[in-house]
PAMAR-858328 format. One record per residue: x, y, z of N, C-alpha, C in turn. Coordinates in steps of 0.05 Angstrom, whole numbers, plus 5000, padded with zeros to 4 digits. Layout:
% PAMAR-858328
XYZXYZXYZ
...
END
This chain:
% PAMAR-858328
501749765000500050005000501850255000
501450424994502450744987500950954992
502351025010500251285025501251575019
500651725018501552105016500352185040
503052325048502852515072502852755071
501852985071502053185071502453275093
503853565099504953725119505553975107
505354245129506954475119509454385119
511454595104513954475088517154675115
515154725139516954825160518054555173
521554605189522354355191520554195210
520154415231518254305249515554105234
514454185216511954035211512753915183
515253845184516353575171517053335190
518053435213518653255231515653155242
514653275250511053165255510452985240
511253015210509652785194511152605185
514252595191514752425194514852185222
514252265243513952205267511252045260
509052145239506851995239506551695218
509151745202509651575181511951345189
512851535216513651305229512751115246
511051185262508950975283506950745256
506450975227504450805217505950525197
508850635201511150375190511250155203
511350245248511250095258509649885258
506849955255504449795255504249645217
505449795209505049615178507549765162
508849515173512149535156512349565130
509649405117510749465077509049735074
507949845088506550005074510050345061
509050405038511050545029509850835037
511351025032510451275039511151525029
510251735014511051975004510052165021
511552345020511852635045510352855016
508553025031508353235008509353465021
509953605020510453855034510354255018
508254395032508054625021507654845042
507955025036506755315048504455325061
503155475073499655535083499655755089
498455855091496456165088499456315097
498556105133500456255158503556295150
504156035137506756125132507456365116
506156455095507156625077505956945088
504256955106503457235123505057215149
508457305145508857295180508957595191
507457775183507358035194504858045214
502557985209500157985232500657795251
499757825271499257675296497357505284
496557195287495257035284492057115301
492557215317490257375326488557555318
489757655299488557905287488057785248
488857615244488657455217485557375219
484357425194480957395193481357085176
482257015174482156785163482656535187
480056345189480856125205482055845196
484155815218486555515202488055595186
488655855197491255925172493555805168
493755525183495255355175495155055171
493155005170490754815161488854765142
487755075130484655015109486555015088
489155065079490355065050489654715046
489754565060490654285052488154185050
486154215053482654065049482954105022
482454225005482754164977483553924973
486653934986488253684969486653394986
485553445009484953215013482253084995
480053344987477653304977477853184957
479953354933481053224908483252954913
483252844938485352614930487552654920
487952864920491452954914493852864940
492152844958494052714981490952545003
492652365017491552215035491452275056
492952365073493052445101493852715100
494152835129494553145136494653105162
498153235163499053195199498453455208
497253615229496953815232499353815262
498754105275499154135300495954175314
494854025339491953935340491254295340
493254365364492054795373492154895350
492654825316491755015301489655005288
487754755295485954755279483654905290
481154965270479755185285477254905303
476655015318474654845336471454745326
471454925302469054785286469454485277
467454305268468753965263467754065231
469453885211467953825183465853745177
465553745153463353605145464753355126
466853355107466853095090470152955105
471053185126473853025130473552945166
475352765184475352785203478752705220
478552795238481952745251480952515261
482752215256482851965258484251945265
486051995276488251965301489652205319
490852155336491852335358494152155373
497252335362498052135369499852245397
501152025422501952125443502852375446
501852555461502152785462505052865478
506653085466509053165470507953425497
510253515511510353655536508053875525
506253955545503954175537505354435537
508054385556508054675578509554885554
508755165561510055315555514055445571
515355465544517855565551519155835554
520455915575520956215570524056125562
525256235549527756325537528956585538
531056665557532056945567534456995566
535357215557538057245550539957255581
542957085569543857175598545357445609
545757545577545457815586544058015590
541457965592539858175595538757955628
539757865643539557815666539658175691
536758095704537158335720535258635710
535258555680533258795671530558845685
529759065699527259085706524459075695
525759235668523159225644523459035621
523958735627524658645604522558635581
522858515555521558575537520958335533
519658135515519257895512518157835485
518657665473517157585440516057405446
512657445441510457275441507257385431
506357275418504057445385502757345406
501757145432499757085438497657235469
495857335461494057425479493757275514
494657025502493456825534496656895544
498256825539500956855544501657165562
500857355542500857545560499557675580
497057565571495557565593495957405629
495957175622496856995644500256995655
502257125640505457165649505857325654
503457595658505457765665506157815698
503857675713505057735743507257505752
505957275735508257005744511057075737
510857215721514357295711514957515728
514557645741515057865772515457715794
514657445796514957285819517457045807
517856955783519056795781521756825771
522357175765524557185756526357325783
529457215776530957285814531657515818
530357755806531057985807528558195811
528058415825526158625814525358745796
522458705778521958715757519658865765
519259145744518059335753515359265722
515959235700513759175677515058925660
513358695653513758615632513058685600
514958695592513958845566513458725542
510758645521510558365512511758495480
512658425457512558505428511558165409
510058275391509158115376511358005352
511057725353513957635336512657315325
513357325298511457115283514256955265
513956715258515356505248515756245258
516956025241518555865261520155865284
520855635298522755625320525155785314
526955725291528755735290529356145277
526856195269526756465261525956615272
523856575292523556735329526456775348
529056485345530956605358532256795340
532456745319534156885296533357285314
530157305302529557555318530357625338
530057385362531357455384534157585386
535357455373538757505376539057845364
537457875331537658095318536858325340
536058345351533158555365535458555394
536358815393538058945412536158925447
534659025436531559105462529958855462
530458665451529058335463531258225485
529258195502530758045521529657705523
528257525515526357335514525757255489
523457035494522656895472520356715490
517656755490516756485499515556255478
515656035470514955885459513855585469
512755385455510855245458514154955466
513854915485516154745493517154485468
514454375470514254075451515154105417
514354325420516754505384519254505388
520554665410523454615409523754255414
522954145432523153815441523853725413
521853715397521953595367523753605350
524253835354526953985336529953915343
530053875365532353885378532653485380
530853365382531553025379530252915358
529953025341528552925311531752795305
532152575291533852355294534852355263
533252555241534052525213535952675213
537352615198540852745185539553055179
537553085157537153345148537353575165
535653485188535253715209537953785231
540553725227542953615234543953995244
543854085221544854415214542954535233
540454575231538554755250539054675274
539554365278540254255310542554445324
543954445306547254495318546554845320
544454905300544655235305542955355327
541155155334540055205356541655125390
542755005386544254915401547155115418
547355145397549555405392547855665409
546055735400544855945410543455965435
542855695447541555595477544255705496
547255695486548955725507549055985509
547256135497546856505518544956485523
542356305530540056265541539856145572
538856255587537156165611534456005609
533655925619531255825609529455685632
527055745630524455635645522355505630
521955315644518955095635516755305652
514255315642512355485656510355355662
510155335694508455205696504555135695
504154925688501554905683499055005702
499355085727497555225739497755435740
499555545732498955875727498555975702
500455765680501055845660499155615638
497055545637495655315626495755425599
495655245583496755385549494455325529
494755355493492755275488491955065478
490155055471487754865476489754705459
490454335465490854205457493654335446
495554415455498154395450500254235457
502054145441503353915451502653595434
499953665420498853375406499153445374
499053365362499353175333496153065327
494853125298492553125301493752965266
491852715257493352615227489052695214
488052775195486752805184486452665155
483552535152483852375120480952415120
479752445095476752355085474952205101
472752275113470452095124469851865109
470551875080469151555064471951395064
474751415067476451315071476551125101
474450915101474350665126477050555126
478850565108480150385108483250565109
483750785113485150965132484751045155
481251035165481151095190481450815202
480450515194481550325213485450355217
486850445191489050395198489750635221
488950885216490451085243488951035273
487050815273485550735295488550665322
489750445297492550295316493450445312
494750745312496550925335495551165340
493451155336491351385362491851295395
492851505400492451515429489951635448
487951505451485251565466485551755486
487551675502488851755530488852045527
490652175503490952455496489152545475
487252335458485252475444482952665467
482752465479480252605501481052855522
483652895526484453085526483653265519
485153315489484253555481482353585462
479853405463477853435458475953605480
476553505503476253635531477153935531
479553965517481254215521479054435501
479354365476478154425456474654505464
473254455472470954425479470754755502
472454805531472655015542473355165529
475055195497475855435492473655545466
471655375456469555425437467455485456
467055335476465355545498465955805508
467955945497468756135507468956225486
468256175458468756345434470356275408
472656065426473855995414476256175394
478556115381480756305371483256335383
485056375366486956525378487756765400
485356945395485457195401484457195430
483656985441482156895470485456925488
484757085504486757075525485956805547
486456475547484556325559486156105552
488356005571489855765565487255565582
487955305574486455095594488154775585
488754685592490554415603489754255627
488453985604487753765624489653485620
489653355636491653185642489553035655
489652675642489752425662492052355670
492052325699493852075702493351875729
494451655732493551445740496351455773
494351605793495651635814495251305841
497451155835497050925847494250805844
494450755816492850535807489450655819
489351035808486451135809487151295792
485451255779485051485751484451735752
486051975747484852305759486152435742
483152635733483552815712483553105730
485753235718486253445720486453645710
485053875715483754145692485354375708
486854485693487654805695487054985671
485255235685483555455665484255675675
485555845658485456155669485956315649
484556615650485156695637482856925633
482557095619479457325614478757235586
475157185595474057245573473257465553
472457465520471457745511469857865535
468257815546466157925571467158035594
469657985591471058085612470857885642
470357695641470057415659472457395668
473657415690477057285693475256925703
477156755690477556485689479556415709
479556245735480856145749480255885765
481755705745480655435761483855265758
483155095785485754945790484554665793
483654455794482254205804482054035801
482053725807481153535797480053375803
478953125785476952925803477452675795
476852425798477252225802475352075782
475651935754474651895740472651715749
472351585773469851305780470351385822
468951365826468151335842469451605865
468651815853470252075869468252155891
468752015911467052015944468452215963
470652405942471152585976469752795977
470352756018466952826037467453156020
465053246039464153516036462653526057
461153826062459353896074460153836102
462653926108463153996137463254296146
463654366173463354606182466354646195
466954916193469654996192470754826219
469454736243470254626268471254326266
470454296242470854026238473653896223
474354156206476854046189479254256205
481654066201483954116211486454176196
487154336194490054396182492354276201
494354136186495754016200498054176216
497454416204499754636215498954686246
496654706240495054786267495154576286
496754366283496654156304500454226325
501854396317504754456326504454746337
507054766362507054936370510154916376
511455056388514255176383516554956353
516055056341517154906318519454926311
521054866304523954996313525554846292
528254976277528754926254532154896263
532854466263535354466259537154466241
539354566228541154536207542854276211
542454106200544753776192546453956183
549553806179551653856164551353726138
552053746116551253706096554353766075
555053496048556753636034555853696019
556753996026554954226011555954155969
559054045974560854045947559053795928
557053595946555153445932553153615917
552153805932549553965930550354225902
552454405904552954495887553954355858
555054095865555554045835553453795820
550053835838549153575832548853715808
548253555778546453595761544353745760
542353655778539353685765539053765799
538053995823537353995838534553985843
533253845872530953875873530653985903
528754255913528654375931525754245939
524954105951522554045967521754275982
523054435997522054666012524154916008
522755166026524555386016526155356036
526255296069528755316087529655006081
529154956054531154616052534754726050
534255086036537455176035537555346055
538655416070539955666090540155916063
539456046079539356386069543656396060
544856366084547856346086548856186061
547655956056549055826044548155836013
545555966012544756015974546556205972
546656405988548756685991551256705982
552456425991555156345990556056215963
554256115957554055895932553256165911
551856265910551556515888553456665871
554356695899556756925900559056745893
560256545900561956425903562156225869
560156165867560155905841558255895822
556356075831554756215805553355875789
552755755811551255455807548755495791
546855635803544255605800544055735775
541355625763541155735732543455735710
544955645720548555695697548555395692
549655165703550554975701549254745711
547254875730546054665750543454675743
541054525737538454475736537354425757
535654825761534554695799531254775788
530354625804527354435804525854485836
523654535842522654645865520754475864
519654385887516954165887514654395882
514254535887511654795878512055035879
510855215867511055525857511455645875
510855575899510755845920514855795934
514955595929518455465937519255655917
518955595891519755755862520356045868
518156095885518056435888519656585903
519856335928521856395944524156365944
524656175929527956185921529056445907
526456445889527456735867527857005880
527057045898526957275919529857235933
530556975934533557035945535956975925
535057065897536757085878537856805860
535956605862536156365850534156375825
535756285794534756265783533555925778
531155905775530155695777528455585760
528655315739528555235715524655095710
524855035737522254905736520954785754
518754695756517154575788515454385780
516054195811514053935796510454075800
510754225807507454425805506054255825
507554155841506153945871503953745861
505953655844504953365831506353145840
508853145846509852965861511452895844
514252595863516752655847516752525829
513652335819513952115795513852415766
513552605774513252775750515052865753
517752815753519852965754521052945717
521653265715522053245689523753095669
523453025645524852955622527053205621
528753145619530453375615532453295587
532153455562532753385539536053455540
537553375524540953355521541153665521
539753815505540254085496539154305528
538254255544537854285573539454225578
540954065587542953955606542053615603
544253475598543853215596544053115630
542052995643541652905673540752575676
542852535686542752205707541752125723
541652365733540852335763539552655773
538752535795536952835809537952805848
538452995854539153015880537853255892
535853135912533853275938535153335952
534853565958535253655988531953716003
532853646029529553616044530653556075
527753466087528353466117529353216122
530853146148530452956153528552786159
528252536149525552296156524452336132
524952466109524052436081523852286071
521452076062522751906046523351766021
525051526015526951635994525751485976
525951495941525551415920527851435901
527551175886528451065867530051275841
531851395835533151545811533551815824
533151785857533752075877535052105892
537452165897539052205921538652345939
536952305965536952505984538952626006
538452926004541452946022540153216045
539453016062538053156084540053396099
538053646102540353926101538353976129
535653946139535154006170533753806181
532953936204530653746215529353906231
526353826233524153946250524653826272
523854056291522753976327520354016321
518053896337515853996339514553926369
512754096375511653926399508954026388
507053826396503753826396501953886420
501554116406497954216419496453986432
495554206451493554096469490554106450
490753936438488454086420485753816434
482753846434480653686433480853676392
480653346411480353276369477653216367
476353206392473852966386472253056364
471753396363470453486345471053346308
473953406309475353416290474453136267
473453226235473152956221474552946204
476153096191478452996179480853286172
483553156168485553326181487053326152
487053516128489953556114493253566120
494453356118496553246123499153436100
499653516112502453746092503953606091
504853326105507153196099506252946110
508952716100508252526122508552396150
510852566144512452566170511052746192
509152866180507752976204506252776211
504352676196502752496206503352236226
506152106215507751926237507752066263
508752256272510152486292507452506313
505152576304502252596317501952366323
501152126301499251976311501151746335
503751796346505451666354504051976389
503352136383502852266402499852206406
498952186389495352156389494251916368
494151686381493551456366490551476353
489451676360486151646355486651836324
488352026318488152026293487151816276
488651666281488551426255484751356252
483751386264481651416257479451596249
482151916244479952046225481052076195
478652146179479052196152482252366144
483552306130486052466120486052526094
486552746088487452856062489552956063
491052976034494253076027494253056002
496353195989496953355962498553005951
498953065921499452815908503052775920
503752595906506852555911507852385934
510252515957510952275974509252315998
506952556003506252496024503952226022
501952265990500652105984501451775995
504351775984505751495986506251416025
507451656045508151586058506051496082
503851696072501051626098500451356084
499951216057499050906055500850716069
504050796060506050626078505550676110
504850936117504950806152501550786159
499850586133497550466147495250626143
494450836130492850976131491250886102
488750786111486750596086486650796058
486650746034485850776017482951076024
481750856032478750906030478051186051
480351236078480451426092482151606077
483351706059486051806046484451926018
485452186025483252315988485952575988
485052575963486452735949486553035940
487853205935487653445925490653655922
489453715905491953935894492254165915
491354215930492554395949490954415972
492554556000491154516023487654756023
488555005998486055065989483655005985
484754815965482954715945481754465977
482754275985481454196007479854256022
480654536026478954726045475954796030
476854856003474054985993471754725999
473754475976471254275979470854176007
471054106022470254066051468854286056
468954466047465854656063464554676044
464454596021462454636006460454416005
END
């Protein structure tokens, strides 16, 4: 059999379709294959903002022709450019594993320290949703972010970058550079090495998905053929991925309720995943609508059987903080000469470093952000580090450490990852922990009897208490995903008492609601 592929004729969306001609070799080795490759609207208009272009799928409707006329068979798209209306004679028949959603900042390292930096990005949600996160996330005082509109490929957005005296930045769609930079064909060899070349005056940040939720269905690969073609859609059946079709069919769906377009300032990013063998979907939405609506949602739920309680009264639920009283913070000795030259660092908390010793290390070896890959378990750690002059690459967004990042060769090639955290942390598999304090605590005189269930901030708290108060164990517990999830099942705490949530907030809301 002999199939035609079509694609825009950018390297990027040659590598897409060949990525799709490769899974469909896997599954049917004789089948042969021709690449078509051309222009679209978008490519040949790079002066307007795609936002302000009256034309919808300006990089998409060029190719329905060729599919209508049989001039080609398939059409690899990027899924976020298509417009959110469905066809009538064609349909997308596969979706294939979706590449990283997150958005990337790219920053010069000389323009490190600028108050008003400037940034290249055509997109409305982008600017809309980065401009306070980038005041909190960058390690310096920043008085305005300043956005300029900048249109092309990957490799012709840095080109701008470099040209453009007054650019300090670049934000872009992560899973574009990903592609580009480990696409495995000889051709793309030259753009590799030139991009590569140009990353060593770059800083760089992954952005994260709860503040920074992107658009609708970015990150996926969408293959398109004829509705009377049965016998293309059984074949892209075997390497459709369901898992990420529903996704961003999901994704897709909030942003046509909202109007749908480019021009929507309105990222949204949902995510399954399968947290010890329970299925939980996760939605992040933010952003203003035309109506002027601000959009803010963080949440998720449990695809079958999501039974956590509600409808308590504020006397009833417990913050675990609220269970300590003189708390008191010891420093371990620690080699520090492990810690500065790990690879890839991971900060679980913000006093996981001494004020003294980021201080020392700054000044002294210029670690962080230069040579070293440091990683924060959640944004508010992120923020705090950045406040004491640490530049910082990315956060597991308090998902926990099984989401600890892919880190591509052109990042920093990483082996390994080394925690710093408290003592009694405990440890997992591809992590070196190198415990830098330890908590004292002593416990309140508190009446629990009222009390029906208690958010657990760690797990080591929960050992520490119920070793003081055995009757815990028989109330309801909640805690955020990751090792506390793991450590309250390991010391005995049922399934069925143990629920979930993304933050001690978000706990709070639903329990009183």
């Amino acid at each position: 059999m002999r199939l035609r592929i079509s694609a825009r004729s950018s390297d990027l969306a040659k590598i897409q379709a060949y990525r799709v001609g490769e899974a469909l070799r896997n599954k049917n080795p004789n089948i042969e294959i021709e690449f078509l490759f051309r222009e679209s609207l978008g490519d040949k208009n790079l002066t307007d903002p795609l936002w302000k272009m009256p034309e919808k799928g300006v990089f998409t409707e060029d190719f329905l022709k060729d599919l209508l006329d049989e001039q080609t068979d398939l059409v690899v798209h990027s899924w976020k450019d298509l417009p959110t209306e469905e066809k009538e004679q064609t349909v997308i028949a596969a979706t294939l594993p979706r590449a990283d959603q997150r958005d990337l900042l790219l920053f010069k390292k000389s323009s490190v320290g600028n108050s008003n930096p400037r940034l290249l990005s055509s997109s409305p949600r982008r600017v809309y949703n980065l401009d306070s996160f980038l005041k909190s996330s960058l390690p310096w005082e920043v008085e305005k972010v300043h956005f300029e509109n900048v249109r092309g490929n990957v490799p012709t957005r840095l080109r701008k970058l470099f040209e453009n005296p007054e650019a300090d930045g670049l934000i872009l769609a992560k899973a574009a550079l990903d592609r580009l930079m480990t696409a495995p064909e000889s051709e793309f060899k030259d753009v590799q090495n030139t991009l590569l070349e140009k990353m060593q005056f770059l800083n760089w940040q992954v952005l994260p998905l709860s503040v920074n939720p992107t658009a609708a269905a970015q990150g996926a690969l969408a293959v398109e053929c004829k509705k009377s073609r049965q016998d293309l859609i059984s074949m892209l059946s075997e390497i459709n991925s369901e898992h990420d079709r529903l996704n961003v069919e999901e994704e897709r769906k909030v942003l046509k309720y909202h109007g749908g377009g480019c021009h929507q300032k309105i990222g949204t990013s949902i995510q399954r995943r399968n947290i010890l063998g329970r299925h939980v979907e996760i939605h992040f939405l933010r952003g203003l609508t035309d109506q002027g609506k601000v959009l803010r949602q963080s949440e998720f739920t449990f695809e079958e059987n999501d039974q956590r309680p509600s409808g308590f009264v504020e006397e009833q639920i417990l913050d675990s903080r609220e269970l300590w009283e003189n708390v008191q913070r010891e420093e371990i000795p620690f080699d520090a000469l492990q810690v500065t030259e790990a690879e890839a660092l991971l900060v679980t908390k913000t006093d996981a470093l001494s004020p003294d010793f980021l201080k020392y290390n700054l000044s002294k070896t210029q670690q962080f952000g230069k040579t070293q890959i440091l990683w924060t378990s959640g944004v508010k750690t992120w923020f705090d580090l950045s406040k004491q002059g640490c530049w910082v690459n990315g956060t597991l967004d308090s998902m926990g450490e099984d989401d600890l990042p892919k880190i591509y060769p052109w990042m920093g090639d990483v082996s390994s990852w080394t925690k710093v955290t408290h003592a009694g942390s405990p440890e997992f598999e591809n992590i070196i922990s190198v415990p830098t304090y330890r908590v004292h605590r002593e416990i309140k005189n508190i009446n629990l009897a009222k009390i029906k269930i208690i958010f657990w901030r760690s797990g080591t708290e929960y050992i520490e208490a119920v070793a003081s108060f055995p009757e815990l164990q028989d109330k309801e517990a909640a805690c955020g995903f990751g090792n506390s999830y793991k450590t309250l099942l390991h010391a005995g705490v049922s399934p069925e008492k143990l629920h979930l949530y993304l933050s001690a907030d978000e706990w709070r809301r639903k329990c009183l609601s």
